[in-house]
ZAGU-407571 format. One record per residue (C-alpha): residue number from 1; residue in one letter; x, y, z. Coordinates in steps of 0.05 Angstrom, whole numbers, plus 5000, padded with zeros to 4 digits. Layout:
% residues N
<atom k="NUM" r="A" x="X" y="Y" z="Z"/>
...
% end
This chain:
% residues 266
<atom k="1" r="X" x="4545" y="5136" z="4549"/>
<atom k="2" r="X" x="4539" y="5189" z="4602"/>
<atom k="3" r="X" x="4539" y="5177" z="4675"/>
<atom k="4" r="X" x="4489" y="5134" z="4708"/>
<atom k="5" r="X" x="4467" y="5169" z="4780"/>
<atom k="6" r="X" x="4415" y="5136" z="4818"/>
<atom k="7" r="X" x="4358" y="5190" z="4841"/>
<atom k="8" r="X" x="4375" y="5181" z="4912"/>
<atom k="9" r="X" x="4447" y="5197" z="4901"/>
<atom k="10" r="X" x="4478" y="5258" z="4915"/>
<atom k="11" r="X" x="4530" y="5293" z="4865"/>
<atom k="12" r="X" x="4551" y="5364" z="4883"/>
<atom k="13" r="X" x="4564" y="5420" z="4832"/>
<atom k="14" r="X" x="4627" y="5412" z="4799"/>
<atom k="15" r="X" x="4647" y="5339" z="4809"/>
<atom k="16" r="X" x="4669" y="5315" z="4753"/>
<atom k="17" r="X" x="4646" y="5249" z="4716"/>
<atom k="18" r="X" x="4672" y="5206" z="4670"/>
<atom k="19" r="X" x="4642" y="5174" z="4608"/>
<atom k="20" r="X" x="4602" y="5105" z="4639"/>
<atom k="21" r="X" x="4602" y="5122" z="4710"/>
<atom k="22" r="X" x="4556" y="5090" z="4752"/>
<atom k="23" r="X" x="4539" y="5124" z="4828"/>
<atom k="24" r="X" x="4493" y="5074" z="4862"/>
<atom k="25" r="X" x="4436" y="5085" z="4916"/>
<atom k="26" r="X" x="4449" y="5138" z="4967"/>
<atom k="27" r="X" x="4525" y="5158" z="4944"/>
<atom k="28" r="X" x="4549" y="5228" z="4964"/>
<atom k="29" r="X" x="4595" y="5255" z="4921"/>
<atom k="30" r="X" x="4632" y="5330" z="4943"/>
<atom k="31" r="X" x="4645" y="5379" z="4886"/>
<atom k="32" r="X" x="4719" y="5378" z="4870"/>
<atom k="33" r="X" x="4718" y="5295" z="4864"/>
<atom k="34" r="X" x="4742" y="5266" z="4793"/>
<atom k="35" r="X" x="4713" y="5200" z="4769"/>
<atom k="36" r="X" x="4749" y="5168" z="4722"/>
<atom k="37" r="X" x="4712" y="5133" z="4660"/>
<atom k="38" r="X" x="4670" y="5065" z="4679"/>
<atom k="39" r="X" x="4677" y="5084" z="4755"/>
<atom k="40" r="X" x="4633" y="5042" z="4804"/>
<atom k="41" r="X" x="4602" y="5068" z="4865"/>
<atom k="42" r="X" x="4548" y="5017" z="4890"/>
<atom k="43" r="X" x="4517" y="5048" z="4946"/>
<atom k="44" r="X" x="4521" y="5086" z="5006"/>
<atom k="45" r="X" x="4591" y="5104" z="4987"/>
<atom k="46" r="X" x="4623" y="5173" z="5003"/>
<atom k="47" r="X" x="4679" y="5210" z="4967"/>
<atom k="48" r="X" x="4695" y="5273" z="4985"/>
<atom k="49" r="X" x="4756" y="5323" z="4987"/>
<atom k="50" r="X" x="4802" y="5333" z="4923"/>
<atom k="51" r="X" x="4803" y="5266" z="4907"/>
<atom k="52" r="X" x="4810" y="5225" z="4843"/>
<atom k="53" r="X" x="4794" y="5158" z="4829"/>
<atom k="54" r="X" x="4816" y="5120" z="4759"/>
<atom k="55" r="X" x="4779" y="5085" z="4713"/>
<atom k="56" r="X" x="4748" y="5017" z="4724"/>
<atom k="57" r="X" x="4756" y="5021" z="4800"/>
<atom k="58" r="X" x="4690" y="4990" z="4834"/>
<atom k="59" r="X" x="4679" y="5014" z="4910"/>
<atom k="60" r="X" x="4634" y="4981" z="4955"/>
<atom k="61" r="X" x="4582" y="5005" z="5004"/>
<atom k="62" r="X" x="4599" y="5051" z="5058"/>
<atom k="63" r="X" x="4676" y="5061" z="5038"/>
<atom k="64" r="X" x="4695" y="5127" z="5058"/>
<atom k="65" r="X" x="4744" y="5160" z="5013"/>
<atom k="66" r="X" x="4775" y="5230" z="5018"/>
<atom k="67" r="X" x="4748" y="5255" z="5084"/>
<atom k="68" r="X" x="4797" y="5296" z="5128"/>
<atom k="69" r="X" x="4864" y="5260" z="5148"/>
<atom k="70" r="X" x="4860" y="5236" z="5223"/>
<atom k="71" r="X" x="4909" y="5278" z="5241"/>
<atom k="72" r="X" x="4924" y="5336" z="5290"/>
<atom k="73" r="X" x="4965" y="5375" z="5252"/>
<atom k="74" r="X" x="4926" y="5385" z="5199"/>
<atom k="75" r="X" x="4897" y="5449" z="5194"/>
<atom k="76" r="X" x="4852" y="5443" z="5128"/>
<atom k="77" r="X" x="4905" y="5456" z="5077"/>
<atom k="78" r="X" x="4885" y="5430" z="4996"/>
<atom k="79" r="X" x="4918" y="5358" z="5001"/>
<atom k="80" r="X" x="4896" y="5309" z="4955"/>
<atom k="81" r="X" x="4879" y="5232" z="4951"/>
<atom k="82" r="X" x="4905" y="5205" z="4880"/>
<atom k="83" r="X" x="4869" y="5134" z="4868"/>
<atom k="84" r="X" x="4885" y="5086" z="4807"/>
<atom k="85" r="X" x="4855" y="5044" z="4763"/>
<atom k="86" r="X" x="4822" y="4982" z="4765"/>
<atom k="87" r="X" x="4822" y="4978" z="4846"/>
<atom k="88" r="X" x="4770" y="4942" z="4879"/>
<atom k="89" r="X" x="4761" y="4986" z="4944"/>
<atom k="90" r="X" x="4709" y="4935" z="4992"/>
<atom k="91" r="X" x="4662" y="4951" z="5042"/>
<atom k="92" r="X" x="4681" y="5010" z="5107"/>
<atom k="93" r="X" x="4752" y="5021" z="5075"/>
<atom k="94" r="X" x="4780" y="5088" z="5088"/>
<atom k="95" r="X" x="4821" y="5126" z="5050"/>
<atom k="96" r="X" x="4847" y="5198" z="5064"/>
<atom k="97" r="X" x="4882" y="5250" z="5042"/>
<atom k="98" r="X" x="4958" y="5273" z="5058"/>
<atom k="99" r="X" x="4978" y="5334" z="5103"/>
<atom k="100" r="X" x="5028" y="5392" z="5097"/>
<atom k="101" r="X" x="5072" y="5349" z="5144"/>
<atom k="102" r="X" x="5078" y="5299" z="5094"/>
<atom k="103" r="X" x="5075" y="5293" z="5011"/>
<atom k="104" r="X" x="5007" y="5339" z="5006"/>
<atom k="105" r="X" x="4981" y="5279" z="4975"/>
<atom k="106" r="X" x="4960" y="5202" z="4988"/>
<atom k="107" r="X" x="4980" y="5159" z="4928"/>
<atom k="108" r="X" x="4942" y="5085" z="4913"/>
<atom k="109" r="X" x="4964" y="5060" z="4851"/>
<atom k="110" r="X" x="4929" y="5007" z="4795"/>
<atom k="111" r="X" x="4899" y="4937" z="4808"/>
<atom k="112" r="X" x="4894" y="4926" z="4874"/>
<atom k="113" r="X" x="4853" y="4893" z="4927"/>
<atom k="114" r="X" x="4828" y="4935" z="4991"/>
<atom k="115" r="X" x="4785" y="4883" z="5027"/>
<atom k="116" r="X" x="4732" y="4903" z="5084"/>
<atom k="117" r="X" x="4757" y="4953" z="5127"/>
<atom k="118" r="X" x="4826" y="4966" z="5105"/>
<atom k="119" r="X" x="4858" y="5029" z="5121"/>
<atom k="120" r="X" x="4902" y="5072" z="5080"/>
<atom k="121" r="X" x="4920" y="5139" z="5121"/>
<atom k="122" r="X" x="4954" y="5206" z="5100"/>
<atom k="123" r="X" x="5004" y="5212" z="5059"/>
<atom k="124" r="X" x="5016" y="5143" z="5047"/>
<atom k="125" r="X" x="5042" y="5115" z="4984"/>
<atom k="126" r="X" x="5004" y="5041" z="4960"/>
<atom k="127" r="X" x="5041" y="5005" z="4894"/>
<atom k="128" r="X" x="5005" y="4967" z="4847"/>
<atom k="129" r="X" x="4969" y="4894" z="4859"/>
<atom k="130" r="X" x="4977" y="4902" z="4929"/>
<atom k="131" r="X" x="4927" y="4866" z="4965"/>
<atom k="132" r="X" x="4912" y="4885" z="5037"/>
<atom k="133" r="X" x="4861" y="4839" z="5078"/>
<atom k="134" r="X" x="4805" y="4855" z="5133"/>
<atom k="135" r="X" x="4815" y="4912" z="5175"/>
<atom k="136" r="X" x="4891" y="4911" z="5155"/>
<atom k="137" r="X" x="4909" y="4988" z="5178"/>
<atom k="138" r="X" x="4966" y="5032" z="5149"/>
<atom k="139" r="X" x="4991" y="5091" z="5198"/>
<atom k="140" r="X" x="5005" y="5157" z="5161"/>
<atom k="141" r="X" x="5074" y="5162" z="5116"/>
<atom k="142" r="X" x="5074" y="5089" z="5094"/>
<atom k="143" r="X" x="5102" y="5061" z="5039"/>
<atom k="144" r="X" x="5070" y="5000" z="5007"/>
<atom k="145" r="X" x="5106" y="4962" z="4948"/>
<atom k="146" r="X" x="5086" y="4927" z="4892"/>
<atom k="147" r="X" x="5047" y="4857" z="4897"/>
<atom k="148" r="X" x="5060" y="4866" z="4966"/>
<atom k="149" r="X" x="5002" y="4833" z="5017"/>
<atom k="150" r="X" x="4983" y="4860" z="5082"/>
<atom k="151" r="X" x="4944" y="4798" z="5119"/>
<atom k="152" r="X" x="4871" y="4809" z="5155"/>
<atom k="153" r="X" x="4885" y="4851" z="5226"/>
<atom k="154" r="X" x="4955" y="4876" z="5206"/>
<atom k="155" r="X" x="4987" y="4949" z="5232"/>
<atom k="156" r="X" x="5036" y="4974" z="5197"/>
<atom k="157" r="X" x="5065" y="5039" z="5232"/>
<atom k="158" r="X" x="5085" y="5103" z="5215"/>
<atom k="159" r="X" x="5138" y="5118" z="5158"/>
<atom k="160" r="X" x="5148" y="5046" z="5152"/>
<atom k="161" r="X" x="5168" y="5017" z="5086"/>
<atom k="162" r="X" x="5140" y="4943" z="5054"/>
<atom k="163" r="X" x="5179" y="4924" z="4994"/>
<atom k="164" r="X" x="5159" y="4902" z="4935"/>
<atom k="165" r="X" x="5134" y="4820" z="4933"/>
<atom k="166" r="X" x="5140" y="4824" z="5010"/>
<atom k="167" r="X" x="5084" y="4791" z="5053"/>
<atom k="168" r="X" x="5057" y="4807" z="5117"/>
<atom k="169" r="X" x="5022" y="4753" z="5154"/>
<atom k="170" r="X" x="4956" y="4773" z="5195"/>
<atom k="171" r="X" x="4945" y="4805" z="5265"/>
<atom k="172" r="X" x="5024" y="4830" z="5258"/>
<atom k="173" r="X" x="5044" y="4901" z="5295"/>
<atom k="174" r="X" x="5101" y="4917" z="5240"/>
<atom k="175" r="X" x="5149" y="4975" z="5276"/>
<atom k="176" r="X" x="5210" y="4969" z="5221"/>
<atom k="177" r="X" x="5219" y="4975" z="5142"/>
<atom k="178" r="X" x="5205" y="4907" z="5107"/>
<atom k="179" r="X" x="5257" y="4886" z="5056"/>
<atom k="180" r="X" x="5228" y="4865" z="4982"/>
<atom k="181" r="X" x="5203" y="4800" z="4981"/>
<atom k="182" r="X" x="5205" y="4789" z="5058"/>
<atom k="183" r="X" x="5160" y="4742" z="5096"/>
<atom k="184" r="X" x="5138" y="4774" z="5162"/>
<atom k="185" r="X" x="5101" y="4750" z="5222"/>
<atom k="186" r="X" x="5091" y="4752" z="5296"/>
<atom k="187" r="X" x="5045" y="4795" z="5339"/>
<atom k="188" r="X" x="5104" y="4842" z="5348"/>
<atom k="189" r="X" x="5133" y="4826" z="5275"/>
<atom k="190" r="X" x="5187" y="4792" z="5260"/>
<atom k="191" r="X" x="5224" y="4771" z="5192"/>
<atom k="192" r="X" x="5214" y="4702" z="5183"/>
<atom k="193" r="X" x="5242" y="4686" z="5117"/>
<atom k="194" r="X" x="5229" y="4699" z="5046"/>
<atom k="195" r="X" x="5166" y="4700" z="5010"/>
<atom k="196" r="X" x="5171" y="4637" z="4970"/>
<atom k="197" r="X" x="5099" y="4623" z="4950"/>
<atom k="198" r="X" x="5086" y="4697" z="4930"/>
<atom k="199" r="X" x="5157" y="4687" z="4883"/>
<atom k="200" r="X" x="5134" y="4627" z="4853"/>
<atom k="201" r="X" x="5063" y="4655" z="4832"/>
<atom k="202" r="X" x="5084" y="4722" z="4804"/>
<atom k="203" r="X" x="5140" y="4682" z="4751"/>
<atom k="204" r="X" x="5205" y="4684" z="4795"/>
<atom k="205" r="X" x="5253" y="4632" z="4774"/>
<atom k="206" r="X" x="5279" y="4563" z="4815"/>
<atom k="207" r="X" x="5342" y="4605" z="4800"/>
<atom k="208" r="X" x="5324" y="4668" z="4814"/>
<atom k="209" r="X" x="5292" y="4647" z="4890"/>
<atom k="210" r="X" x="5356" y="4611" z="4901"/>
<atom k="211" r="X" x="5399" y="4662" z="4893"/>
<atom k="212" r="X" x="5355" y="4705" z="4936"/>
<atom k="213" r="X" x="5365" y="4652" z="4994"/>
<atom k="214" r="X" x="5432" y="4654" z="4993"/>
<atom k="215" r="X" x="5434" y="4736" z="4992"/>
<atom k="216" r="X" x="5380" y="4736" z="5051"/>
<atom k="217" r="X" x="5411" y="4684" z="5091"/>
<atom k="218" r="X" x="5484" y="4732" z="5089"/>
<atom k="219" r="X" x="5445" y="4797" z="5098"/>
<atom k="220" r="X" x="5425" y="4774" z="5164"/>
<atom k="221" r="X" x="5481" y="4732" z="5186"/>
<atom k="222" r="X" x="5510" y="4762" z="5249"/>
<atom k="223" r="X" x="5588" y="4768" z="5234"/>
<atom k="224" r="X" x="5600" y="4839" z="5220"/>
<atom k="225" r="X" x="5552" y="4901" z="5223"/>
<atom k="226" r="X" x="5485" y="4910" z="5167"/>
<atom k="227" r="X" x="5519" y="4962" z="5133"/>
<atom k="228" r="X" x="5591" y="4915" z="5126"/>
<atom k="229" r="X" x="5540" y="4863" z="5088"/>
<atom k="230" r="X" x="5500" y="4905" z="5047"/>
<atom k="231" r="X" x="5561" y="4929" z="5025"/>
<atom k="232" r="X" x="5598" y="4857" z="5009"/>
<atom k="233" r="X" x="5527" y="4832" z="4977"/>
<atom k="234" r="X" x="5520" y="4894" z="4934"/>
<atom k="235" r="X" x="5584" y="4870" z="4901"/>
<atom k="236" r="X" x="5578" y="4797" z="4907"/>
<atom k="237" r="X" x="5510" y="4802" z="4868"/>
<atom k="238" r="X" x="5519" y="4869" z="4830"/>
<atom k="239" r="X" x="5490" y="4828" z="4771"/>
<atom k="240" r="X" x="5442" y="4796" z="4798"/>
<atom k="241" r="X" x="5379" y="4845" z="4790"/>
<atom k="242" r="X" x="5332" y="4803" z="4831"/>
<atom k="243" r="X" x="5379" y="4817" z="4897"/>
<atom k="244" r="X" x="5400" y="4884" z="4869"/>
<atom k="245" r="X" x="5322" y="4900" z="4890"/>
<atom k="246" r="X" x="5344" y="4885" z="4958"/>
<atom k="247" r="X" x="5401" y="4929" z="4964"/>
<atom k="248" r="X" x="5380" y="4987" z="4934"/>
<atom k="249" r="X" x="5315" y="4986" z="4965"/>
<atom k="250" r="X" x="5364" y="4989" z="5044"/>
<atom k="251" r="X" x="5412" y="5042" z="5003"/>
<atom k="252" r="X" x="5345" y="5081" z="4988"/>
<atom k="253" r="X" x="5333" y="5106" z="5065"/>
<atom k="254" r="X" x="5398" y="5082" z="5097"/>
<atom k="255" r="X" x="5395" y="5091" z="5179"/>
<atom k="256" r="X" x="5324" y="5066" z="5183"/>
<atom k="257" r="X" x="5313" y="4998" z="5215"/>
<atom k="258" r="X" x="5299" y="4941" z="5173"/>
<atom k="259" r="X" x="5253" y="4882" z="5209"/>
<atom k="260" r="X" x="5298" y="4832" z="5230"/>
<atom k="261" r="X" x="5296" y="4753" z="5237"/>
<atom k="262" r="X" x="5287" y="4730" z="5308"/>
<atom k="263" r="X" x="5360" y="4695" z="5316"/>
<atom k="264" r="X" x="5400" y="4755" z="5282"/>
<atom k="265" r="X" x="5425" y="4811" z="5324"/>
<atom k="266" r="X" x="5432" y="4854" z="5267"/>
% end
């Protein structure tokens, strides 16, 4: 079946459509966008700019996807915005593009939630099954996990990392990367434990979570230096895969600050 475009919609010449698209009421689509196959645009939604969007992904009205980053330095260069599959992109989210300053592209990945007026800025990197609420924000450079959740009126700044499983609670200002499977709140954001409830729904073990309290609780005990107990875990619980995420995720971009628990001095 070939692409359903309502009559008030706009398509420009040489978008390209998959097989089952549907473009509701009122859509604008620019000429070098790529739909992917059973694409949903219900209405009043605009994609512009080299930007891709996989198949099955439903976007709701007034989204604006691929319009020029909302940044200085850019200066109009041919950066992309790569979207996945199956993503359900809600009402006034914004997605754009990346920037010569950064990886020339913005990355979202499969499954995930974007509700009203989420933000996903340049060059930003968004895992799979990530779920970020109302009007949560990412600044440019940001690095989102897998099943990682963002909570309604959350700001993540720039070049920060969220690891996998972690959780950010709502109206949090997060300045520093998030370990996998971290809990984090506080209006200036603090790490307040693991994420246990997220663990238990995605299959982790009684085991498993256990072990990861006993890494976390070291990690951020405050004898010796970071580096002195990412070291001593790293061998304490080099087979142990679930804490191994831990470790190599700190190893990954050592010298940036990690979000620490209020009563650790790092």
């Amino acid at each position: 079946m070939t692409a359903q475009v309502h009559t008030t919609a706009i398509v420009e010449k040489g978008a390209e459509l998959g097989v089952n698209v549907s473009i509701g009421p009122y859509c604008v689509i620019g000429a070098e966008v790529k739909l992917g196959d059973e694409v949903e645009l219900k209405s009043h939604v605009v994609v512009d700019g080299r930007t891709s969007i996989g198949e099955g992904t439903v976007v709701f009205p007034f989204a604006s996807l691929g319009h020029a980053p909302q940044d200085l330095k850019y200066k109009g260069e041919k950066s992309e915005l790569l979207i996945g599959k199956n993503n359900k992109i809600r009402e006034h989210v914004t997605m754009n593009p990346g920037t010569e300053g950064g990886n020339m592209n913005t990355i979202v990945g499969d499954g995930s939630l974007f509700m009203m007026a989420s933000h996903v800025a340049h060059d930003c990197i968004v895992g799979n099954s990530v779920v970020m609420a109302n009007n949560a924000t990412l600044a440019g450079h940001v690095e989102v996990g897998d099943f990682a959740i963002i909570g309604g009126l959350a700001a993540v700044h720039q070049f920060v990392r969220i690891g996998p499983y972690a959780m950010i609670g709502g109206m949090s200002g997060v300045e520093y990367d998030v370990i996998p499977f971290g809990l984090v709140k506080g209006e200036r954001a603090h790490l307040a434990g693991l994420n246990y409830i997220g663990l238990e729904r995605r299959g982790f073990t009684k085991e498993q979570v256990h072990t990861l309290m006993k890494a976390f609780k070291f990690l951020f005990n405050e004898k010796g230096t970071l580096a002195e107990r990412t070291e001593k875990i790293a061998d304490d619980y080099k087979n142990e895969q679930v804490v191994m995420r831990i470790i190599d995720f700190i190893r990954a971009k050592e010298g940036r600050s990690l979000l620490q628990p209020k009563t650790s001095s790092g």
